[in-house]
C-alpha positions in Angstrom: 7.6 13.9 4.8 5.2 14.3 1.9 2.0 13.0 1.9 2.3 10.6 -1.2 5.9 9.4 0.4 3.9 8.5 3.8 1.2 6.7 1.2 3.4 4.3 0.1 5.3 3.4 3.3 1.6 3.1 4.5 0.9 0.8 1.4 4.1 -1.4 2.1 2.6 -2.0 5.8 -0.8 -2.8 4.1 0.9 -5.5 1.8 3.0 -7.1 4.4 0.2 -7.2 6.8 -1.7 -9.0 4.1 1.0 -11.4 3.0 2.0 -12.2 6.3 -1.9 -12.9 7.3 -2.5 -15.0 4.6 0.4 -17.1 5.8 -0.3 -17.3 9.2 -4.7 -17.9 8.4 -5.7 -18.9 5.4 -8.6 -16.6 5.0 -9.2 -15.0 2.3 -9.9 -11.3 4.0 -6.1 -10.5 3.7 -6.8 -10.4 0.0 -8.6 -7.0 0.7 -5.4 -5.8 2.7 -3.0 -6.6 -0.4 -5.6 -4.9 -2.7 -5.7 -1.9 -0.7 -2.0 -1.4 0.1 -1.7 -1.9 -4.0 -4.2 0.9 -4.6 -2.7 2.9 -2.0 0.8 2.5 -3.3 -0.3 4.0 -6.5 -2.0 6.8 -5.6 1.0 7.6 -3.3 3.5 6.9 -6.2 1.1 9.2 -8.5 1.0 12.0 -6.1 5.1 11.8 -5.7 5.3 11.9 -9.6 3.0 15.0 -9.8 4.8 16.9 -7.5 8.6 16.0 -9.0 6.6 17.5 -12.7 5.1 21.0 -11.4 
């Protein structure tokens, strides 16, 4: 598997570990955990495209 592939599966655990914390607690630190998984996604999805191009 490619590294920006594993990136986004990574950044799809990262959102649903947010989303799923926010529901279960409140707190606002799962905000960071959606932020993260949405920053990791796109460097994943970048790094896929870059790839496909050369």
């Amino acid at each position: 598997m490619q590294r920006g592939t594993a990136e986004i599966f990574l950044a799809l655990g990262l959102i649903l570990i947010g989303i799923l914390g926010l529901k279960l607690t409140d707190m606002n630190l799962f905000w960071a955990f959606i932020a993260l998984g949405g920053a990791v996604g796109c460097h994943g999805g970048i790094s896929v495209s870059q790839r496909a191009r050369v």
